[in-house]
BAGU-389115 format. One record per residue (C-alpha): residue in one letter; residue number from 0; chain; x, y, z. Coordinates in pm, 1 decimal, padded with zeros to 6 digits, m for minus. Each point is the difference from the previous one (the first is absolute). Layout:
# residues N
  residuo  num  cadena        xx        yy        zz
        A  NUM       A         X         Y         Z
...
This chain:
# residues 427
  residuo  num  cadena        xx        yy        zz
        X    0       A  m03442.3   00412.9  m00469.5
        X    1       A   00339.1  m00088.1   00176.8
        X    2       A   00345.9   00097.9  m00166.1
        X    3       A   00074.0  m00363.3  m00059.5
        X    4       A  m00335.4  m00126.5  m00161.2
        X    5       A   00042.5   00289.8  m00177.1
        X    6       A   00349.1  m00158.1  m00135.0
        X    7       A  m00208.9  m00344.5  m00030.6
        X    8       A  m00237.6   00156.8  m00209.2
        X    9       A   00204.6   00199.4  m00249.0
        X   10       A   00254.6  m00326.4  m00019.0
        X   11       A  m00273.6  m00161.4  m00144.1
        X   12       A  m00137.3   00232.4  m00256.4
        X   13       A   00332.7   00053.3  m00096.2
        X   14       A   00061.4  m00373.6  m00085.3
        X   15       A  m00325.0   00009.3  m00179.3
        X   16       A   00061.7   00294.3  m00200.7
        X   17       A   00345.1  m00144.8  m00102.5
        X   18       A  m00036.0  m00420.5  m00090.8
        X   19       A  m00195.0   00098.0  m00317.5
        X   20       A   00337.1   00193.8  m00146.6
        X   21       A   00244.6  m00194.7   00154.7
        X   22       A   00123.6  m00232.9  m00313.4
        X   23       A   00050.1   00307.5  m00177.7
        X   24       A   00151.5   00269.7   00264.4
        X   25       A   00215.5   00017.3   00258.6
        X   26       A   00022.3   00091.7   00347.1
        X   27       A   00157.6   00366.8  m00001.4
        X   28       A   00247.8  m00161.1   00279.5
        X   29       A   00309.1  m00102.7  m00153.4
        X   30       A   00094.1  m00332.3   00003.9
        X   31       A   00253.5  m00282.4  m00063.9
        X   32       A   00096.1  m00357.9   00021.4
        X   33       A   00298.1  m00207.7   00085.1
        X   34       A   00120.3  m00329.9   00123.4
        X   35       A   00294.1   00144.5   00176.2
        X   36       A  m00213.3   00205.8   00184.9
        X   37       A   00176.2   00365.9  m00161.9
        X   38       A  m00312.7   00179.4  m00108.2
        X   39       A   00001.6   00406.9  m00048.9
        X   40       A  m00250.1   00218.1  m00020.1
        X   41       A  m00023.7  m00058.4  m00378.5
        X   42       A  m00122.1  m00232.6  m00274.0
        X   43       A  m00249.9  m00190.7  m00075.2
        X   44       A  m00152.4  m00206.4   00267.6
        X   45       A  m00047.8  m00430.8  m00065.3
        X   46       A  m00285.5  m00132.9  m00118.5
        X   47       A   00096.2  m00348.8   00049.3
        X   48       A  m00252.9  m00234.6   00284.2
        X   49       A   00064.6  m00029.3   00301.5
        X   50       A   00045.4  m00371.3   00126.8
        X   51       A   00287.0  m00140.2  m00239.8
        X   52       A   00057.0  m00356.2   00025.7
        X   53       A   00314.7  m00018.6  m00159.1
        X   54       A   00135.2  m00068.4  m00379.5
        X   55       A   00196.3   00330.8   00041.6
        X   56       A  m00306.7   00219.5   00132.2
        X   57       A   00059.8   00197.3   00306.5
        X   58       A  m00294.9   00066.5   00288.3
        X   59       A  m00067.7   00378.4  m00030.7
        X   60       A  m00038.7   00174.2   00366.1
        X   61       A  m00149.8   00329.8  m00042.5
        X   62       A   00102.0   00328.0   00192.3
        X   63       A  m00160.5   00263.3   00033.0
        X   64       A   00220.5   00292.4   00214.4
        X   65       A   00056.6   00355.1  m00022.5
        X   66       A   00300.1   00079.2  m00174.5
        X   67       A  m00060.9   00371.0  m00046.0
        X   68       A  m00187.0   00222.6   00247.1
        X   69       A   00015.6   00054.6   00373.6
        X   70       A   00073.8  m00319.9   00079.0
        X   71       A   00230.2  m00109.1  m00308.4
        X   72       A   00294.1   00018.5   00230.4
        X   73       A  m00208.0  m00334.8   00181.3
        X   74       A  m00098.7  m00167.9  m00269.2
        X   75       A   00340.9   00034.8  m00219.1
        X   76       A   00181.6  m00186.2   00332.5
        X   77       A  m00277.2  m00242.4  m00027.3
        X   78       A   00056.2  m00073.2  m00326.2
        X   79       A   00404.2  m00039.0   00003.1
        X   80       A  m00040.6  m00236.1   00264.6
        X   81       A  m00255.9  m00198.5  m00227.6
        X   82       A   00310.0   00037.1  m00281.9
        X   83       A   00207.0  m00188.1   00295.3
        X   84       A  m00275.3  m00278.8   00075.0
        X   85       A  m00069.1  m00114.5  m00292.2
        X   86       A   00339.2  m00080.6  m00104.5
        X   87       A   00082.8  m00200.1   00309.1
        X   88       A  m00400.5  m00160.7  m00020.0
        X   89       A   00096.2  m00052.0  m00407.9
        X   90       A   00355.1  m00144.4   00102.6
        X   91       A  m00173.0  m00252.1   00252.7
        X   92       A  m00251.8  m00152.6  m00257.9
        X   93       A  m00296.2   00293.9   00004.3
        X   94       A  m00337.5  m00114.9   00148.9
        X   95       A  m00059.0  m00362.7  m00019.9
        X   96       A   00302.5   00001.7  m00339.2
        X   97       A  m00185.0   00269.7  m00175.2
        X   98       A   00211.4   00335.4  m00052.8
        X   99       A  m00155.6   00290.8   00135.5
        X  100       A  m00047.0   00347.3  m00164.5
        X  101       A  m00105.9   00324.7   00065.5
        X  102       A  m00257.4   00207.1  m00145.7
        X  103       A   00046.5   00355.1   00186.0
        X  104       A  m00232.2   00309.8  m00074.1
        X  105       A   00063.9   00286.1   00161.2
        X  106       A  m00289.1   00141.6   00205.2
        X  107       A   00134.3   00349.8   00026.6
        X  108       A  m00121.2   00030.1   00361.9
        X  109       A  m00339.8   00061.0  m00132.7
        X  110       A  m00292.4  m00282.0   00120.7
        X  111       A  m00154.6   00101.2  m00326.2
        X  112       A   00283.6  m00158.0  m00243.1
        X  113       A   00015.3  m00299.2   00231.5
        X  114       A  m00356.7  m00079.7  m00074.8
        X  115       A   00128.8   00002.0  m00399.6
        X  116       A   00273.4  m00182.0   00083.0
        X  117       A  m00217.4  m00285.3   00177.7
        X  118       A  m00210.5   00022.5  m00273.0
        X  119       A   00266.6  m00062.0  m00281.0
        X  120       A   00181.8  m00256.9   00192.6
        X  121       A  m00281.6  m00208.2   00035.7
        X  122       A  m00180.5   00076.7  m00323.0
        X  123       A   00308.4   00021.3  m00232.7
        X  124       A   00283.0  m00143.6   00193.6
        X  125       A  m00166.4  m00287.8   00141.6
        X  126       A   00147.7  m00026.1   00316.6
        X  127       A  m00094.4  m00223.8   00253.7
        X  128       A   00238.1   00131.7   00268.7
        X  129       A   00056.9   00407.9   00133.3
        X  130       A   00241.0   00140.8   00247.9
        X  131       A  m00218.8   00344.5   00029.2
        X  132       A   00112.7   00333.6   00160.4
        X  133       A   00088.5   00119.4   00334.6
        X  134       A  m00204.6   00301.8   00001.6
        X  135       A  m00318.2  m00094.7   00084.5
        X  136       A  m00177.1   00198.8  m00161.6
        X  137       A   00083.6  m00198.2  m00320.0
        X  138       A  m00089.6  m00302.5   00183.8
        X  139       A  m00290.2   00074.2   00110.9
        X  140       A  m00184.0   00055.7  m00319.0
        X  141       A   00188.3  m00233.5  m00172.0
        X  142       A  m00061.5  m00354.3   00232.3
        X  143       A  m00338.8  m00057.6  m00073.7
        X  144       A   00055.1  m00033.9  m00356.7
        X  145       A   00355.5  m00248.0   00011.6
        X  146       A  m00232.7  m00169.1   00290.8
        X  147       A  m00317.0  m00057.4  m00280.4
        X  148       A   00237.5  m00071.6  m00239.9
        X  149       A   00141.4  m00298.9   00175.8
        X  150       A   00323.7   00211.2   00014.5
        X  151       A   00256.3  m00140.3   00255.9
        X  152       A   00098.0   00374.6   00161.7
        X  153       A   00232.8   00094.8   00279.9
        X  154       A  m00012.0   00342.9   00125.0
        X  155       A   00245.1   00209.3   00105.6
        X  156       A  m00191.3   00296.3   00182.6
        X  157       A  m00086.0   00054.4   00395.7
        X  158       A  m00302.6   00132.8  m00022.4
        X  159       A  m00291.6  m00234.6   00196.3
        X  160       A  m00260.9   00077.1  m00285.4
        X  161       A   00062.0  m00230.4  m00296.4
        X  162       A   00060.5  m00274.0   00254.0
        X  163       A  m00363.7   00027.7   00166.8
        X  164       A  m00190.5  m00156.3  m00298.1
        X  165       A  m00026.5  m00347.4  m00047.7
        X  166       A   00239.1  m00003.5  m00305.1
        X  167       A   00145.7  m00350.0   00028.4
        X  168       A   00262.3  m00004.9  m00299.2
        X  169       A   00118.3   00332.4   00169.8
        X  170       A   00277.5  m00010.0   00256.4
        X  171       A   00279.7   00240.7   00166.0
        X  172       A   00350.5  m00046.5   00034.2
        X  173       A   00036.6   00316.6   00241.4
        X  174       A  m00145.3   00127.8   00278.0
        X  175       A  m00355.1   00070.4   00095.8
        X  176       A   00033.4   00391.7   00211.0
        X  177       A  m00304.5  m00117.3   00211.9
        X  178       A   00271.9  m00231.6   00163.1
        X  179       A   00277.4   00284.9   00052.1
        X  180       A  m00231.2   00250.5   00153.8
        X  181       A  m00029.9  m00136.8   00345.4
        X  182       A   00360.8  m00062.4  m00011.7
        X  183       A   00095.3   00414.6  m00081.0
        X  184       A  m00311.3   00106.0   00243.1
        X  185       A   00144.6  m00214.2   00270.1
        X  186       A   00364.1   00125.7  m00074.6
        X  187       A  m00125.7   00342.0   00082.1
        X  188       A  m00230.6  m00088.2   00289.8
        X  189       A   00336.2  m00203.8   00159.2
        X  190       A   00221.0   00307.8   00002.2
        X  191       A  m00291.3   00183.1   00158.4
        X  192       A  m00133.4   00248.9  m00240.1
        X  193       A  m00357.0   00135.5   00034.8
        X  194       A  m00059.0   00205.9  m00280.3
        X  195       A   00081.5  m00032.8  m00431.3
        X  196       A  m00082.5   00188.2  m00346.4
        X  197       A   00009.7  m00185.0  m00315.3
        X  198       A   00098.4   00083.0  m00316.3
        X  199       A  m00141.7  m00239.2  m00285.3
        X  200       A  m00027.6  m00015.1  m00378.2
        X  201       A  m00352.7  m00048.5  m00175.9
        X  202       A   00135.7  m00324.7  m00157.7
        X  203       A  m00181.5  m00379.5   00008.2
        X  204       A   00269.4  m00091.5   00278.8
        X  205       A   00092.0   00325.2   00193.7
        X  206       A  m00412.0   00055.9   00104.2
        X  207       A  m00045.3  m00339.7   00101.9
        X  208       A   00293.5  m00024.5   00220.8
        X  209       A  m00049.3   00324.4   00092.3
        X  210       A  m00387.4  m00064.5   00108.4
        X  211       A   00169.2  m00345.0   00197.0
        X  212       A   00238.7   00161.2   00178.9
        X  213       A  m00291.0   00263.0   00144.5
        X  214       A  m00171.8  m00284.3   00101.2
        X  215       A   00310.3  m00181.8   00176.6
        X  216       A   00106.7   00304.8   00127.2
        X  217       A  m00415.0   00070.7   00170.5
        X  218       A   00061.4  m00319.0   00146.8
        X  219       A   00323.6   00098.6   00230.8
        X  220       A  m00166.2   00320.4   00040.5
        X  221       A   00227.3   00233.7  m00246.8
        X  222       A  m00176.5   00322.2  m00109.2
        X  223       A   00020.1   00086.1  m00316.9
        X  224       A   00056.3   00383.7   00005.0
        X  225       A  m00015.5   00093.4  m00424.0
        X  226       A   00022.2  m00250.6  m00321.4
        X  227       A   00131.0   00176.3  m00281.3
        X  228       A  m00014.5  m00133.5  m00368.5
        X  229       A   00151.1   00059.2  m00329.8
        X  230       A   00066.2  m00185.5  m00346.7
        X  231       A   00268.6  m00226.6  m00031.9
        X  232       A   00113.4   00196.7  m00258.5
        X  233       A   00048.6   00282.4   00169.1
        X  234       A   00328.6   00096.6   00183.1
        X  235       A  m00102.9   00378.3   00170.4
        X  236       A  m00176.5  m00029.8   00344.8
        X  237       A  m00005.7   00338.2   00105.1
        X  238       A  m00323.8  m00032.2   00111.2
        X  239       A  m00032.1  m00281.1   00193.6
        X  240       A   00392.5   00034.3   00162.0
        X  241       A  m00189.0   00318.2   00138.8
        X  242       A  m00266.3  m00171.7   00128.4
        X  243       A   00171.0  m00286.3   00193.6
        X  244       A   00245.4   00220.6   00142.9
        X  245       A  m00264.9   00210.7   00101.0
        X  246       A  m00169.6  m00295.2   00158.7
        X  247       A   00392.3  m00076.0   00224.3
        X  248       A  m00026.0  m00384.6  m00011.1
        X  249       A   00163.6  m00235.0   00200.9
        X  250       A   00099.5  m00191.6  m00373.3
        X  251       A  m00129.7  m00002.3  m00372.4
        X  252       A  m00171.4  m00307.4  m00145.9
        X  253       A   00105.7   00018.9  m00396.1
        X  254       A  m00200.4  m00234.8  m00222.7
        X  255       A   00154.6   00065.3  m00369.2
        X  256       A   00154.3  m00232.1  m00303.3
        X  257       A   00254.1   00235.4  m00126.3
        X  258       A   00237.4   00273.3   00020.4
        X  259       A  m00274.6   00161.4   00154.3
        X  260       A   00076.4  m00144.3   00340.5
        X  261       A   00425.6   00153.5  m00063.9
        X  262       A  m00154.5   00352.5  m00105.8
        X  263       A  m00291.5   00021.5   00269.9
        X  264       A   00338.4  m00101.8   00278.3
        X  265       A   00245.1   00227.5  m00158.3
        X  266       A  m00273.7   00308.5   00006.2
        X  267       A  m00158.6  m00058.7   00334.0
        X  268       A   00396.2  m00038.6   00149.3
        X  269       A   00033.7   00317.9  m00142.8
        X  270       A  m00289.8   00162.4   00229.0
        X  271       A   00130.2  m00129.5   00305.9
        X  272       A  m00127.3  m00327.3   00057.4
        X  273       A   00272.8  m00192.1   00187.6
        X  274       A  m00242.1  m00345.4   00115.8
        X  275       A  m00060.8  m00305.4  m00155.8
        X  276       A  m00158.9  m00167.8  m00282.3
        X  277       A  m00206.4  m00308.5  m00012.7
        X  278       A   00003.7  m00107.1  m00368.3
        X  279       A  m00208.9  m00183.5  m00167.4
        X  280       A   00230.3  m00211.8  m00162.2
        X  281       A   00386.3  m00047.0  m00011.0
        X  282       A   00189.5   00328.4  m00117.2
        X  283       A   00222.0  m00042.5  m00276.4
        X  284       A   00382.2   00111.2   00015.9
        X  285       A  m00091.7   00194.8  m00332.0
        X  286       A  m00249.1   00190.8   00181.3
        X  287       A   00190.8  m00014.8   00316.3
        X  288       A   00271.0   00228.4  m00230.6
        X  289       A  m00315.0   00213.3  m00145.7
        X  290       A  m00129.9   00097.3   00326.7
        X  291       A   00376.7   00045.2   00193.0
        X  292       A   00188.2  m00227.2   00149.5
        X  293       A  m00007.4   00164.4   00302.5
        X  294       A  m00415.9   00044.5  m00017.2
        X  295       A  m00059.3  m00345.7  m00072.1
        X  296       A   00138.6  m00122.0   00363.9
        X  297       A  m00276.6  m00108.2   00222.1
        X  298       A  m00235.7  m00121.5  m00305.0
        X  299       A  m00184.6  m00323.6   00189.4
        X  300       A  m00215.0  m00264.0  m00188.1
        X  301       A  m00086.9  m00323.1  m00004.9
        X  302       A   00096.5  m00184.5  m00328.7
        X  303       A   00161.4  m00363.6  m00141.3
        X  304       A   00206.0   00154.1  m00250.0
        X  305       A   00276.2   00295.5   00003.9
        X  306       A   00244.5   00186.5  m00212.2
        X  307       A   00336.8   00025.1   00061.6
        X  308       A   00293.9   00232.4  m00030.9
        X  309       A   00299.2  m00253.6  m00010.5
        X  310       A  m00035.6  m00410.0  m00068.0
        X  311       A   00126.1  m00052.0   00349.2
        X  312       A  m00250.7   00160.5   00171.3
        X  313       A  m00241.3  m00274.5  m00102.6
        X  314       A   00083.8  m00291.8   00257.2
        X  315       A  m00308.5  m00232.4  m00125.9
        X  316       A   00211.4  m00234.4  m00203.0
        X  317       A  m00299.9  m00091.1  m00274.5
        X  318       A  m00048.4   00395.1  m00052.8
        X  319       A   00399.2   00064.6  m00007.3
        X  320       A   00029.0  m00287.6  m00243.8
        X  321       A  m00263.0   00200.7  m00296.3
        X  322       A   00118.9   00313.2   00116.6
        X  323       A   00383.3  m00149.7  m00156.2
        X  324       A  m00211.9  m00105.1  m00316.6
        X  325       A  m00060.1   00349.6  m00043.6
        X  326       A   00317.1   00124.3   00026.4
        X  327       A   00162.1  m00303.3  m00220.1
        X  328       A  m00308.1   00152.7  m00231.1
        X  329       A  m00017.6   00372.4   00012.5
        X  330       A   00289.3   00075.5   00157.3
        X  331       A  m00260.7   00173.9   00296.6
        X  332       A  m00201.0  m00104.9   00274.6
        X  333       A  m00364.4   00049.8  m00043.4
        X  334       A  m00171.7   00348.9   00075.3
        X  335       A  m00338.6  m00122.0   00145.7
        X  336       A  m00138.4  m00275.3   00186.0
        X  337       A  m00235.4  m00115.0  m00282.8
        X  338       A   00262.1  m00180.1  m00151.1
        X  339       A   00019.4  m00239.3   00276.8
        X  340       A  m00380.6  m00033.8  m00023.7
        X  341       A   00026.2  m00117.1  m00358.2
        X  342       A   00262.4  m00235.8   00067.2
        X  343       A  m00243.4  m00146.7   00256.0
        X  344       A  m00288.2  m00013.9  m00242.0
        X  345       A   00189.4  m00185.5  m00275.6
        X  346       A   00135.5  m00228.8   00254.2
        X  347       A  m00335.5  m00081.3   00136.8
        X  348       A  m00142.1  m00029.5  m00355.5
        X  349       A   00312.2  m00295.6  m00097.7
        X  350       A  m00123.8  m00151.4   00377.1
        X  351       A  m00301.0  m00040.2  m00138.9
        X  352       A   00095.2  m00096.7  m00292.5
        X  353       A   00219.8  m00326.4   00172.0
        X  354       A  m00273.1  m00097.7   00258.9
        X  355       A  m00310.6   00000.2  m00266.8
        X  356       A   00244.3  m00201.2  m00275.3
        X  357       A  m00139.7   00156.7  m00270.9
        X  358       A  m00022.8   00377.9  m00143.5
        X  359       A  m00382.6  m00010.2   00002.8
        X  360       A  m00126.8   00305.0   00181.5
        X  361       A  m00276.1  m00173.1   00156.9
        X  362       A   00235.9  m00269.8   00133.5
        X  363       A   00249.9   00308.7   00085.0
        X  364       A  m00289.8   00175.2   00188.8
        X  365       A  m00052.4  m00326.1   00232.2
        X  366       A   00363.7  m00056.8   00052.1
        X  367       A   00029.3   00376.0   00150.5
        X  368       A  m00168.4  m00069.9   00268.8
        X  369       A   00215.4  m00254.5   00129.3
        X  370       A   00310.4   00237.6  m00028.7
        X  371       A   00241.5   00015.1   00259.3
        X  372       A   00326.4   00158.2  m00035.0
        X  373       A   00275.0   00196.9   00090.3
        X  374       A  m00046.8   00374.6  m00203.0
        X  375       A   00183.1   00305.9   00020.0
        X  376       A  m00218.3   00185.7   00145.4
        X  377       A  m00059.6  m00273.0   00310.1
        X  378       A  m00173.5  m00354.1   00006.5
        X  379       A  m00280.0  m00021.6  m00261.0
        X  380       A  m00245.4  m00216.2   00062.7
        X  381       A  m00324.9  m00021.3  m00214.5
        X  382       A  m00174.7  m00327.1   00237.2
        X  383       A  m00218.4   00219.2   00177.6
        X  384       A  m00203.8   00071.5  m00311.6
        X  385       A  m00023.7   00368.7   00018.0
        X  386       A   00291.7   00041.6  m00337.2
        X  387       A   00154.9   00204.4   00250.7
        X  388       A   00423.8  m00101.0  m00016.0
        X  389       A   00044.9   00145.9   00315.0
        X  390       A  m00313.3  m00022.8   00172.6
        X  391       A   00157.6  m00180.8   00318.7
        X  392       A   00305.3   00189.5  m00020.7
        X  393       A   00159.3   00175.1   00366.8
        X  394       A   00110.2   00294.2  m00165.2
        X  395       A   00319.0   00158.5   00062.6
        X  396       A  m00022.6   00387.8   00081.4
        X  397       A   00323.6   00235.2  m00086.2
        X  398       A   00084.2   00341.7   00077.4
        X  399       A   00230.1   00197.7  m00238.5
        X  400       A   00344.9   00147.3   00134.7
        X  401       A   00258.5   00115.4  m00222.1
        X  402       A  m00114.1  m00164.4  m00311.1
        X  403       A  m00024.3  m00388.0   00218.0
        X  404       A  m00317.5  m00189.2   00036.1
        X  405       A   00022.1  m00052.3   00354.5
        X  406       A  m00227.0  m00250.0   00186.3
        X  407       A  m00191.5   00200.1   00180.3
        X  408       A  m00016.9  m00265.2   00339.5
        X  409       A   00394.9   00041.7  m00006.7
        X  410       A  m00017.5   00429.0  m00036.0
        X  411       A  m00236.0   00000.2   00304.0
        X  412       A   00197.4  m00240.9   00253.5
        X  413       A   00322.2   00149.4  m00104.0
        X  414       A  m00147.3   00346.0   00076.4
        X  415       A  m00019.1   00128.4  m00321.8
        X  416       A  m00360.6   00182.5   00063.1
        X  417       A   00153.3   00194.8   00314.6
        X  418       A   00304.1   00086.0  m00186.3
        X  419       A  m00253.5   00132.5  m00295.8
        X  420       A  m00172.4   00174.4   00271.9
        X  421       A   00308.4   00227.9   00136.7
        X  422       A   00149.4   00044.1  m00341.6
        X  423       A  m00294.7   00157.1  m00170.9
        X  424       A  m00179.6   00125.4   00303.1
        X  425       A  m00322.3  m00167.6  m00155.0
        X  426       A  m00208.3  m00133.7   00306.1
């Protein structure tokens, strides 16, 4: 049985296990509710429905995002810029004059308390709309039952498994990784490299990009000299930094979702590695500072949405206009990428929202796929029919230098990769 039917499969006995108690427990996740959008990890979560229709009710969007965990750093930008959206969406009428809410749970990076969660937001909660995680793994399980349900759900994971079943009321506002690794394969293949390791975490969304990129990577005739593995929870790779400088790559393919990918930099700097890495994903500037500034130069990846050191080294005017709402907000920029992703989902959701006329889910679900719309992360558009956002995107590709996202077409026709070349002596 495969990893993710596996996931299927327990989802489901899970849900059936937990409807029968539902009116008279709770999910262990903590959970809140407010029309201002300021939830904590605290409380007690709504149990009002889902599609108000005025006379002072509100329409309850649940969330469902680690808050705590290995990815709580993620999911607590997420949420803050949710805080953020729903006061301007609330200021500018709600969806269709209805004031929004939020009913957040916190998932505790565990796919197992996102299944509860689903379960209680559905069952108890009764809501009709869900901005879900960005670690897959909590998707994953979690989509077939908001998708039975009649759940309106946007996604805010990369993995390409919970988008391969037909799950119709189940959508992402992110990227799909089967679409970024061609783009890092081809980056490595362009500079002329012949040979790679790969480090990778066991997660949802780390194995399948991992297992794409092979495949990409076959195809331009790369050989893979060692895959190593770990936890995401772990941060000590003796064992596999061994092993990959033992195998003397030309660069490192790291697939991970967390301070893993800082730790596994900072440690395998440390042995002697001076080449490059071909991420996954975008590095954040908190992990940048983890792994050393200085070891984070010459991370490459292919990705729609960044982190960033100072406000003016954003020079995308709809991204540099949020990133000010933060710092009117929090006084701080945000720490990872996901909270650009969430902006983009609850955006997408109020898009619906305006085409369909109405807060039905159903109607919501239709009106998706007509989207198309400037995002942060790029130019989302859902008309294809795949509930892919950026399904048609060109991707831009970036290669860290001294804490700047720099476009990677730029850092090759201004010599950057010969000037990496002579100053590390990495051929």
């Amino acid at each position: 049985m495969t990893k993710r039917m596996f996931a299927i499969l327990l989802a489901l006995a899970l849900v059936f296990s937990l409807v029968a108690c539902n009116n008279n427990t709770s999910s262990s996740g903590s959970g809140s509710s407010s029309g201002s959008g300021s939830s904590s990890g605290s409380g007690s979560s709504s149990s009002g429905g889902g599609a108000a229709t005025g006379g002072g009710e509100t329409l309850k969007i649940g969330v469902s995002v680690p808050l705590t965990g290995v990815s709580g750093e993620g999911g607590m930008n997420g949420l803050k810029s949710l805080e953020i959206a729903v006061k301007l969406i609330n200021d500018e009428g709600g969806f269709n004059g209805v004031p929004i809410e939020l009913v957040v749970y916190d998932s505790q990076s565990n796919s197992e308390e996102a299944v509860k969660i689903a379960t209680r937001l559905i069952s108890v909660d009764n809501v009709k709309h869900v901005l879900a995680s960005q670690m897959s793994g909590e998707v994953l399980p979690t989509a077939p039952i908001y998708n039975e349900a009649g759940v309106l759900t946007i996604g805010h994971g990369n993995a390409a498994s919970w988008m391969e079943p037909d799950w119709p009321f189940v959508f992402r506002s992110t990227v799909n990784n089967n679409y970024t690794t061609p783009v890092v394969a081809g980056m490595a293949k362009e500079v002329g490299y012949t040979t790679y390791s790969i480090f990778t975490t066991t997660d949802e969304a780390a194995i399948t990009t991992t297992d794409s990129f092979e495949g990409e990577a076959a195809k331009l005739g790369l050989q893979l000299l060692t895959r190593q593995e770990s936890e995401i929870t772990e941060t000590e790779f003796a064992a596999q930094v061994a092993a990959i400088i033992n195998s003397n790559p030309d660069f490192i393919f790291v697939s991970t979702s967390s301070t893993a990918t800082a730790h596994f930099i900072r440690q395998v700097r440390d042995a002697g590695y001076t080449g490059m890495f071909f991420l996954k994903e975008s590095i954040t500037v908190a992990n940048m500072e983890i792994a050393g500034f200085d070891n984070a130069n010459y991370c490459a990846f292919a990705w729609p949405t960044l982190t960033y050191a100072e406000i003016d080294d954003c020079d995308i005017p709809q991204v540099k206009e949020v990133l000010q709402m933060w710092i009117d907000e929090y006084g701080e920029l945000p720490t990872a990428d996901v909270a650009l992703r969430f902006w983009d989902g609850i955006m997408i959701m109020w898009e619906a929202s305006k085409i369909a006329g109405s807060n039905d889910p159903e109607e919501m679900r239709k009106a998706m796929n007509t989207i198309q719309m400037q995002g942060l992360g790029g130019f989302i558009d859902y008309t294809d029919g795949q509930r892919e956002a950026f399904s048609n995107l060109s991707f831009n590709a970036f290669v860290v230098v001294d804490v700047k996202n720099i476009l990677w077409r730029d850092w090759i026709s201004q010599g950057g990769f010969e000037a990496f070349k002579q100053a590390t002596g990495h051929h």
